[in-house]
Structure formats: C-alpha cells, structure tokens
LUMTI-220560 format. One line per field, with one value per residue (C-alpha): x, y, z; residue in three letters; residue number from 1. Coordinates in nm, 3 decimals. Each point is the difference from the previous one (the first is absolute). Layout:
N
east: [X; ...]
north: [Y; ...]
up: [Z; ...]
rest: [ALA; ...]
nr: [NUM; ...]
***
This chain:
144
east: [1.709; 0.238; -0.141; -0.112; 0.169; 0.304; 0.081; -0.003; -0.026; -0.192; -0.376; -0.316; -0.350; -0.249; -0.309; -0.107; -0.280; -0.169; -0.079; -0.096; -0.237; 0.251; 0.258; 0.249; 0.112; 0.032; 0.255; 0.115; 0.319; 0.181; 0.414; 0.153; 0.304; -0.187; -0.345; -0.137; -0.341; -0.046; -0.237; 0.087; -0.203; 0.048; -0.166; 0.064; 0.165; -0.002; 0.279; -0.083; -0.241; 0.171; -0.146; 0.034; 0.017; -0.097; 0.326; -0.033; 0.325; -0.117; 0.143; -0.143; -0.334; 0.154; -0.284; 0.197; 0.001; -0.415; -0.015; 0.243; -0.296; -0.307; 0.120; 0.028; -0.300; -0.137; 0.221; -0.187; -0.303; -0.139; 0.120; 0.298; 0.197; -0.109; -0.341; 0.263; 0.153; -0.334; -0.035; 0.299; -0.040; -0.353; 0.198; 0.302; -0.211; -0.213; 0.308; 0.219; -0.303; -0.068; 0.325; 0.384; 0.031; -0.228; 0.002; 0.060; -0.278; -0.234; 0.171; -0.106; -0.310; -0.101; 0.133; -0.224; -0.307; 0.044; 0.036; -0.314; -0.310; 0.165; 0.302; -0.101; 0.277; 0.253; -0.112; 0.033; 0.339; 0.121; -0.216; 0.174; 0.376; -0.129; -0.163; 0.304; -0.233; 0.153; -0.253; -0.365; -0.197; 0.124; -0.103; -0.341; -0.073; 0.055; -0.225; -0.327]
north: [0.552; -0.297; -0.296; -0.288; -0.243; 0.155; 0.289; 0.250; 0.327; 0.153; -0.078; 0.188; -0.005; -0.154; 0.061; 0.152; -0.081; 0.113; -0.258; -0.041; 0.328; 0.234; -0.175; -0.169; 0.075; -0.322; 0.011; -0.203; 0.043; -0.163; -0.037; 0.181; -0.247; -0.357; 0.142; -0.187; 0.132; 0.018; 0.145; 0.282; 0.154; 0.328; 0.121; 0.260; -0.192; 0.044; 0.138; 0.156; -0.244; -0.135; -0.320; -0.071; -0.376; -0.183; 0.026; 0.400; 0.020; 0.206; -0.090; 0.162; -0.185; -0.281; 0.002; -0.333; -0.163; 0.051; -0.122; -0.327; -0.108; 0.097; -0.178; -0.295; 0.031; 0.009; -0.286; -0.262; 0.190; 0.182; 0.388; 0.191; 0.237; 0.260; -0.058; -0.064; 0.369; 0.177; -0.178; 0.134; 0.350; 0.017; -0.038; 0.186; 0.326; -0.046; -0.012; 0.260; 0.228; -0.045; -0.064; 0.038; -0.274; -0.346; -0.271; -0.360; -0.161; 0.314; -0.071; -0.403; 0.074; 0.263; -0.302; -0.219; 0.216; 0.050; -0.388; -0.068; 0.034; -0.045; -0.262; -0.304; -0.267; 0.297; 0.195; -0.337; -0.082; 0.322; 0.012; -0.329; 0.115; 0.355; -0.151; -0.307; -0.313; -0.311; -0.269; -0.064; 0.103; 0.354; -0.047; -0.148; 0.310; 0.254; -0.159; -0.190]
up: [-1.811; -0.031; -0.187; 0.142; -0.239; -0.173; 0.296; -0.276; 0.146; -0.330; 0.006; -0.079; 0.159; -0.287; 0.227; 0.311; 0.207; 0.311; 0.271; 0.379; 0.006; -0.127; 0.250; -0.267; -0.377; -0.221; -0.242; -0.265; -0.115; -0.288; -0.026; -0.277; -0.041; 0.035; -0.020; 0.299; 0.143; 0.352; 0.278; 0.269; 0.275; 0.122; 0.351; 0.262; 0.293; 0.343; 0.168; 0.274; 0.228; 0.342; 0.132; 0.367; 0.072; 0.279; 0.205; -0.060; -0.254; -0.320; -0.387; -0.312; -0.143; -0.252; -0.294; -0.129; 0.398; -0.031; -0.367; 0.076; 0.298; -0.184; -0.298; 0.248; 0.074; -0.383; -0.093; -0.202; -0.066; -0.323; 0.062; -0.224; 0.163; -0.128; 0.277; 0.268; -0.117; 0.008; 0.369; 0.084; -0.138; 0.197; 0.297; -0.060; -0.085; 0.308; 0.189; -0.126; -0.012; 0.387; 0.233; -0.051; 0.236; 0.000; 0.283; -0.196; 0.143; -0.172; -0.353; 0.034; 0.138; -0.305; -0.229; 0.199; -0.064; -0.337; -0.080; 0.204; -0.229; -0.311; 0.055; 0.261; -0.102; 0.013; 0.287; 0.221; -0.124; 0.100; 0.337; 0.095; -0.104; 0.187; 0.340; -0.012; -0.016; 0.104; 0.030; -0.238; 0.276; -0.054; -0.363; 0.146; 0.244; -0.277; -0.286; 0.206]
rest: [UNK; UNK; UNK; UNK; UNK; UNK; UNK; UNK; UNK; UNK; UNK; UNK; UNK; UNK; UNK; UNK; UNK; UNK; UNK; UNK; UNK; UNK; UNK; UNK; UNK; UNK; UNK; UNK; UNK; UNK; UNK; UNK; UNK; UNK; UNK; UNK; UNK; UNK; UNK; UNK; UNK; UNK; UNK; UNK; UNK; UNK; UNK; UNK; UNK; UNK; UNK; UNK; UNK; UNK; UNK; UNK; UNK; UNK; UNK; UNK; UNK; UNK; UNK; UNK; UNK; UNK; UNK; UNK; UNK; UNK; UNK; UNK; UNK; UNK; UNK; UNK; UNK; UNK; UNK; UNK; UNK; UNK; UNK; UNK; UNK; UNK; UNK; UNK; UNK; UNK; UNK; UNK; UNK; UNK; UNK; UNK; UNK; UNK; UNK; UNK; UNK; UNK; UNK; UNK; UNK; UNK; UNK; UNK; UNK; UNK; UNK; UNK; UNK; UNK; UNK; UNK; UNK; UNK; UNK; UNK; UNK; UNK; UNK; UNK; UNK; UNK; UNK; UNK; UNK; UNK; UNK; UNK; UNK; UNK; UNK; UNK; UNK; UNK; UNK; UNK; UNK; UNK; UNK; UNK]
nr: [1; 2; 3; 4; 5; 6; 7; 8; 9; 10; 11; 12; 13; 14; 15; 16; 17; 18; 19; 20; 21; 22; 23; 24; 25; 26; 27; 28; 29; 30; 31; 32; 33; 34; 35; 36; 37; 38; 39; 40; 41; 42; 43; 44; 45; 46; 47; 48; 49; 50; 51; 52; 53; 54; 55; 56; 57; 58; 59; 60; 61; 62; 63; 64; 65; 66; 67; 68; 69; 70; 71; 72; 73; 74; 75; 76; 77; 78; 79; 80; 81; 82; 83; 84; 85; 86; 87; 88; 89; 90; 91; 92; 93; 94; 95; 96; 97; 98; 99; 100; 101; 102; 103; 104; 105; 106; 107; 108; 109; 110; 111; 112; 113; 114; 115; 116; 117; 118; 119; 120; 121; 122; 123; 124; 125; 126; 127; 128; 129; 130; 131; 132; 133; 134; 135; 136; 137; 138; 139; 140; 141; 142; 143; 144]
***
C-alpha cells in the first residue's frame, strides 16, 4: 500500500480491525520511510450486479455513484462514514445475495426504506433528488 503522504511504496499494517458485521477490515498502516500513519478499508466488492435503468440500457452497479447521492443526502448532519458504509453494505449484500440484475428504481427505493425510520432529514433529501421535486408544495405533500 502506497502512502498517503510521501507515496512510499514500503508500509506496514500497525492494527487491524473488524468493522461493518464482518463486512470490512480496518487497518492502520504506518510508512516505513516518513512514518506517516494512515487508515485503509478492505471489503469484498461487487462485481458482478447489472442494474437496468429506466430507459432499459444495463451498466455494472457503481458502489461510489450510490455513495456520492447518499452522502448528499447526509450532508450537514451528525453521521461518519463509516454509518453511510454499513448502509451501504446492508444493501449491497441484500442485493448481490438476491438478483444478478436490479431495476434502478428498486436500488433507490431499498435506499428509501432503509432511511425511513431511522434517517428523516436524509431520507427526504434523497426522496426529493429521487421523485425530482421542483416546487415546496412537493416538499409539503411528502412531510404533512
């Protein structure tokens, strides 16, 4: 692993940790030459899951495309990212587990579920990017 400050390819793992129900490794790792710490996460990715968008064109799932809008979504508010991982993870493993292929509109509503309960000021932030609201009435309909 190259180091995040110097680029030095020689650095060793000082501590490992695991996170996200068994989902990620933690590792700190510490440069040899400048002796920098730093933090990596290791998880199994997902290669293999097709999403079908609305027009009916197919590209492989994005985990960063899904991260970039719920972080939206979470902007402002009290959460690390390690919550928005776990989120994520909850998701992913439902998904891979169930379908090669997933319709779009099943991956935001799943995100919309899971925000529900737990996550109102989030959950209508991404509802409103999700649905395309345009005008406070929108807004209005979806809260009263």
């Amino acid at each position: 692993m190259k180091c995040a400050k110097c680029k030095n390819m020689d650095t060793k793992v000082v501590d490992s940790r695991i996170i996200d129900n068994w989902q990620t490794i933690r590792r700190r790792r510490e440069c040899e030459f400048c002796w920098y710490r730093f933090t990596t996460f290791e998880r199994m990715g997902i290669t293999d899951l097709m999403v079908i968008k609305k027009d009916g064109s197919k590209e492989m799932y994005d985990h960063s495309k899904l991260k970039k809008a719920i972080l939206l979504a979470f902007a402002k508010t009290n959460f690390t990212n390690e919550e928005i991982e776990n989120l994520l993870n909850t998701l992913e493993i439902k998904w891979q587990s169930q379908w090669p292929e997933i319709q779009s509109s099943m991956i935001w509503d799943d995100v919309l579920e899971l925000l529900k309960e737990d996550y109102p000021v989030p959950y209508v932030r991404f509802f409103s990017v999700y649905k395309s609201f345009d005008s406070l009435d929108d807004f209005k309909q979806l809260i009263w």
